[in-house]
C-alpha angles and dihedrals in degrees: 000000000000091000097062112112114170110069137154124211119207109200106198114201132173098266102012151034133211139179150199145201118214120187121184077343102305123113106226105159131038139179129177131176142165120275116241116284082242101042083208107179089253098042093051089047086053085049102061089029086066087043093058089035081057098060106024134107131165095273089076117127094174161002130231123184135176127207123186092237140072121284143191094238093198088059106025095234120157121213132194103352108209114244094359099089099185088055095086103131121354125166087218094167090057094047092041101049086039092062097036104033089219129112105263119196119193139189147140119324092227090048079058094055095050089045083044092058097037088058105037118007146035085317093075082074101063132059086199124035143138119224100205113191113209119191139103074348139350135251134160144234117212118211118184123174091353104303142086112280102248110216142165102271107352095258090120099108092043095125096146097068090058114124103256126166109319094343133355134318094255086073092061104026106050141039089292084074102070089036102057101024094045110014088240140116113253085230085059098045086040098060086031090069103042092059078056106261118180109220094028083067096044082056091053094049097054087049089056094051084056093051098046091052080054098054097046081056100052080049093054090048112031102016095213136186096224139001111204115200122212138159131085084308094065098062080063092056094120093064103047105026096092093046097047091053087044092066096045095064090085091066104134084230102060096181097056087061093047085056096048132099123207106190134164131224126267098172121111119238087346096154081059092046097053093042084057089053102047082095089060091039089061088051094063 
């Protein structure tokens, strides 16, 4: 399976999906569209079916995907897809390997982003590291010893369903956060801030302060080297960084903090990179 060299990655969001082709580890073809208004369990199929149609020739050895669920890795069977209701339960490796004659491996889409990082991006400088994707909402990738943490039924990174104040971390560390707290999108309060709005800046303190609370918890929890944050929230980094590490110097542990690194993403298209490479990940 190492020797494989030809590879597309299928990234499966809640309103889109979008592919790559990856040939000897470069990304040399890409294709995204919408999802269907519906998101009915065929039309979403179609959906991703097209998507891997779009980027595909005959030198292909294999198909990764990732699906921000959960998913029975052995099987390749996807359950309760957030925010894509009809997805309850879909055995998305046999219809796809039906259709494509080639092996699929598929996982979850965070699981992607941190395989995307340890591969090819900040994460091959770190043994130990959390890929945290932060958007519309926030999930994690686990890597331990260099590999992609194998559990159960890949719900390790959800750190966004943890009970947090009066519901779960997702709501105050992610996108969701501007949106239901103060009915804006995170872009606007970002930029906002940075021209020196006041109360933009007050929004993204008190976002910090979330995150921070978040990531005392993953290093209660995980003890990582590093945590690498990716998503639509990183590209703000500048705005909300100092506060962030302002809020973890309170860690009961002061010298876990002072090891650890908090970095962002610089790789294009990573989370499709490492959902390419899922295939070569299952080789190792």
């Amino acid at each position: 399976m190492n020797e494989i060299k030809n590879l597309i990655g299928v990234d499966l969001g809640a309103t889109n999906v979008r592919s790559g082709a990856v040939v000897k580890d470069k990304l040399t073809k890409t294709y995204a569209d919408k999802l269907p208004e519906n998101k009915s369990k065929e039309g979403v199929l179609q959906s991703i079916y097209t998507a891997v149609e779009a980027v595909w020739n005959e030198q292909i050895d294999a198909i990764g995907i990732g699906v921000p669920s959960v998913v029975d890795r052995a099987k390749g069977v996807v359950y309760n897809v957030q925010n894509i209701p009809s997805w309850d339960e879909v055995p998305l490796k046999t219809l796809l390997e039906k259709r494509f004659g080639v092996p699929v491996y598929v996982n979850n889409d965070a699981n992607c982003f941190a395989l995307g990082e340890l591969h090819f991006g900040k994460g091959k400088r770190y043994k130990h590291f959390v890929g945290l994707a932060i958007g519309t909402g926030i999930a994690g990738g686990i890597i331990q010893n260099g590999k992609l943490l194998i559990d159960v039924n890949c719900g390790s990174g959800e750190f966004g369903e943890m009970c947090y104040l009066d519901s779960k971390f997702e709501d105050y560390c992610s996108g969701i956060f501007f949106e239901k707290h103060h009915q804006t999108a995170a872009k606007t309060v970002f930029e906002k801030a940075l021209k020196g709005d006041e109360k933009a800046r007050q929004i993204v303190s008190e976002f910090a302060i979330h995150l921070g609370k978040l990531i005392k918890t993953i290093v209660c929890a995980i003890d990582p080297e590093a945590i690498i944050i990716g998503g639509s929230i990183a590209k703000s980094k500048a705005v909300y960084h100092p506060l962030l590490m302002n809020e973890l110097q309170d860690f009961p542990y002061p010298r876990s903090i002072q090891k650890l690194k908090i970095d962002y993403t610089d790789t294009h298209e990573v989370q499709l990179l490492g959902s390419a490479y899922l295939p070569v990940d299952a080789g190792r």
